[in-house]
N, C-alpha and C positions, 0 to 999 in steps of 0.2 A: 790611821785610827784617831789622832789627835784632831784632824779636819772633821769626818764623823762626828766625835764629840762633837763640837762646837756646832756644828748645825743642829744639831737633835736641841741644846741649849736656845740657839735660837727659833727653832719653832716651837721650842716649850713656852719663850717666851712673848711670842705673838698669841701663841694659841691663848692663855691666861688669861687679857679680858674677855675675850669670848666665853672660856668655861665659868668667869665670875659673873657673867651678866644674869647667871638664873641659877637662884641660892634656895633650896628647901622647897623642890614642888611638893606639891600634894594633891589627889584625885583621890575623891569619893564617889560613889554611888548612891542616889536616891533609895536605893533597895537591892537586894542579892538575886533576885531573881525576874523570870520575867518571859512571857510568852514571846513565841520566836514571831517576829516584826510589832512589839508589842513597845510602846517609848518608855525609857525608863533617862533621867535625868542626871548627869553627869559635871561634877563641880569642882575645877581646876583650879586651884590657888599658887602662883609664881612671882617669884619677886625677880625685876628683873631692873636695868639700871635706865634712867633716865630718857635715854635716848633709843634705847629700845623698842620694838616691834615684836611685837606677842602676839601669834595669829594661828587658831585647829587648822592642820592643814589633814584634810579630810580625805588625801590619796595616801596616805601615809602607810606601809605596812605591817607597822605594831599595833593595826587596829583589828588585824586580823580576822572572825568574822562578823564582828559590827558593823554596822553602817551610820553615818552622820545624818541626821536628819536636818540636823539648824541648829544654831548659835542663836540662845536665847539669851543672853544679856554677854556685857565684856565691859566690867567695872575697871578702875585701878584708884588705889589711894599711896597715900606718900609713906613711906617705911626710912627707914638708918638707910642713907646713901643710895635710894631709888626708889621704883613703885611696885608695889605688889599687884599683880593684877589676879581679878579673880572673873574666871569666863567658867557660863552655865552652857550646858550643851545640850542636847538631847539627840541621843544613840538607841538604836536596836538591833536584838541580835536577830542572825538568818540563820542559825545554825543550832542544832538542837545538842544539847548536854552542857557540860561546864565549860565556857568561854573562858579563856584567860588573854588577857590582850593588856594592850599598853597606851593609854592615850595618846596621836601624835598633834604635841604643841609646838609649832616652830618658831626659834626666835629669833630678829636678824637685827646686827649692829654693824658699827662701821665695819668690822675685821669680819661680818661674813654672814652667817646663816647655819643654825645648826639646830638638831630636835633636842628638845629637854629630857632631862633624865627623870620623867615619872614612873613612880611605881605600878607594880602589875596588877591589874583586876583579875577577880573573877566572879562572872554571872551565870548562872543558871537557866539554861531555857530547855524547861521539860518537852518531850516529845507528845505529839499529839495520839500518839499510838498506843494500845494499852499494851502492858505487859504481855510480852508473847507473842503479838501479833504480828504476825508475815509482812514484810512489808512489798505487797502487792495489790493490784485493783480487784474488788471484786465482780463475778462476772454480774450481767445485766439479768431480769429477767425475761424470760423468752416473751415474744407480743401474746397478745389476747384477743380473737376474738369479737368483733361487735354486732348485736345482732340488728335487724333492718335492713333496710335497702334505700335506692337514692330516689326518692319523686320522680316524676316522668317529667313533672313541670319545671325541675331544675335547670337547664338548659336552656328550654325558650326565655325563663325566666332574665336568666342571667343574659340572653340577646339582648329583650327587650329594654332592660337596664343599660346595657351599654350602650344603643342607638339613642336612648332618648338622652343620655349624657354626652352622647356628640351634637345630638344638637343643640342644647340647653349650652352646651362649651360654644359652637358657632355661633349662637343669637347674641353670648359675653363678648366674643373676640368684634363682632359686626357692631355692636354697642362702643365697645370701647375704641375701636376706629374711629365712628361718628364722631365721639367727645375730642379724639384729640385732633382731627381736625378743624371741628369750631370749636376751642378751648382759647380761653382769652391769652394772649403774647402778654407779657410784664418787658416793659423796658430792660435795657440791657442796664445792668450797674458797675461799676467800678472793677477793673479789675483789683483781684484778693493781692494783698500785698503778700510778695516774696516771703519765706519764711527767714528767722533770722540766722547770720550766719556762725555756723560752729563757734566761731573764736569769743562771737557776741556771750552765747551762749555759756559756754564756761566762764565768762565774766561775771554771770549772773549767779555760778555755781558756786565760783570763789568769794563771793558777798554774801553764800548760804551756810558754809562749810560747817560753821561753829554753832550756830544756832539752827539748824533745817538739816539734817544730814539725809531726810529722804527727798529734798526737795534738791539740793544738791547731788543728790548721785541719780537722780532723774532726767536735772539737767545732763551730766555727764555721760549716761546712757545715751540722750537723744543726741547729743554732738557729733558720739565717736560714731553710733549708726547712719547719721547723716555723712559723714564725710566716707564712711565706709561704701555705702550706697553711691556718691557721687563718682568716688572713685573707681569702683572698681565695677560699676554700671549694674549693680543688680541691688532689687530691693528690699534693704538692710534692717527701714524702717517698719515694714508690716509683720519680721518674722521674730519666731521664739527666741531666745536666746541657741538654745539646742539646734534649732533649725538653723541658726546663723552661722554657728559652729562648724556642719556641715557643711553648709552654704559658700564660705570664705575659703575653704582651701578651691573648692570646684572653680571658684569666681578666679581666683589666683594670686589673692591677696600673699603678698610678704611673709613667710616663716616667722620673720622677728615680727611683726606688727599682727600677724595672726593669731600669736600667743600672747602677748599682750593687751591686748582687744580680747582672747575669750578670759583671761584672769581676770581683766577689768569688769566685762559688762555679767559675771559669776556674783563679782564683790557688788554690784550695782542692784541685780534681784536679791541680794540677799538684803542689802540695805531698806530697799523700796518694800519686798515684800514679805519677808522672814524677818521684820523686828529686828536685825543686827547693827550695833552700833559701835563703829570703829572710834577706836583712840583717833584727838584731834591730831598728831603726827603721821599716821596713818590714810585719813583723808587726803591731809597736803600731798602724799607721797602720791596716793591715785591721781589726784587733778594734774598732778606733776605728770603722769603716765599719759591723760588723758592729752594734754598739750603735744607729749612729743606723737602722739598718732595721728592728732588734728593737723600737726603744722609737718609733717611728715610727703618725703615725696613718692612713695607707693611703690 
């Protein structure tokens, strides 16, 4: 019993900076209500310590039936013994009646990673259905009817049209042979210089981090898709993120560098192209992610 004790004391006393790094959350709502896939604006304020990492982690299940849409701003300013950070979000609901759910903000310090303890929402998304109504399809109405008949000249019509647009397409294709046989040759030029390599690259990222953070996670995009590509011989650089996603387990890419790659180039569109702006400790942490995938042996 006595050894018991004593461990329970000590992971009380580990666990303690963790549960002091995020003091007095608070979530409000733009509004109480709100058509179902309709954005309504979401506004998180947490104080959390210094060295902390404050980030909506939008798989979360106290989100219950909302959905994230995007992370429109992520301020923080200086507070008694750390920073308060304050991130706008915008969520909608998919699910019609009073939602109650719980925003999930994750926070992570040296001792760990853990969700913040905010309070419960509720939003209302009225149903599109009136009072009463079944909720089933109704049926079609039966066809109609149309009176006339089809021309006699319909048909030859429609030949005639088609032959003379074969040939009018044969005199284009006989034409456009002619030209590119006597078409004038231009000298050969230069071969295109190689493009540059990942490592250059991210060098270029780390010179952007603090001042440029779409030009920097741009860069960081195109590295980890170039050495993805290289590696793992399929092409990285022409597809979606989503399609990549896909793409990388088929390819055969690494479990760990698979999940790190799709977390990274997630944070990289939302950067580039949802307006998100990570805290500068946050950036360093990705280019830090983005090196070990770069300099990584597959």
């Amino acid at each position: 019993m006595r050894r018991l004790a004593l461990l329970c004391v000590v992971a009380a006393v580990l666990a303690a900076p963790v549960l002091a790094s995020a003091e007095d959350p608070e979530a409000t709502l733009s509004r109480s209500y709100a058509a179902i896939g309709e954005p309504v604006v979401l506004t998180v304020e947490i104080d959390a310590s210094p060295g902390a990492v404050v980030e909506v982690d939008t798989a979360a299940e106290s989100w219950g039936a909302m959905r994230v849409v995007g992370v429109l701003s992520h301020t923080t300013a200086p507070v008694d013994g750390g920073l308060r950070h304050r991130i706008e979000v915008l969520v909608a609901p998919f699910a019609p009646g009073a939602l109650t759910f719980r925003p999930g903000v994750l926070v992570t310090t040296d001792d760990g990673s853990f969700l913040a303890d905010l309070p419960s929402l509720t939003l209302d998304a009225p149903s599109t259905l009136l009072p009463g109504e079944p909720l089933v399809l109704s049926p079609l109405a039966p066809p109609v009817g149309i009176e006339g008949a089809q021309s006699p000249f319909f048909w030859p019509v429609i030949a005639a049209s088609g032959l003379a647009a074969l040939a009018a397409a044969g005199a284009l294709v006989m034409l456009a042979l002619r030209w590119w046989r006597t078409r004038p040759r231009a000298a050969a030029g230069p071969a295109p210089e190689p493009p540059p390599a990942p490592a250059d690259v991210l060098g270029r990222a780390d010179s952007l981090l603090e001042t440029d953070a779409p030009g920097a996670y741009r860069a960081i995009s195109t590295a980890v898709r170039h050495i993805l590509g290289e590696r793992y011989e399929f092409p990285a650089q022409s597809l979606t993120t989503s399609e990549l996603e896909t793409r990388m387990a088929a390819a055969g890419v690494d479990g760990w560098e698979e999940r790190m790659a799709r977390e990274l180039l997630r944070e990289c569109d939302a950067v580039v192209y949802a307006g998100y702006r990570p805290a500068v400790e946050r950036r360093v942490a990705d280019l830090r992610i983005a090196r070990e995938i770069v300099g990584g042996t597959g």
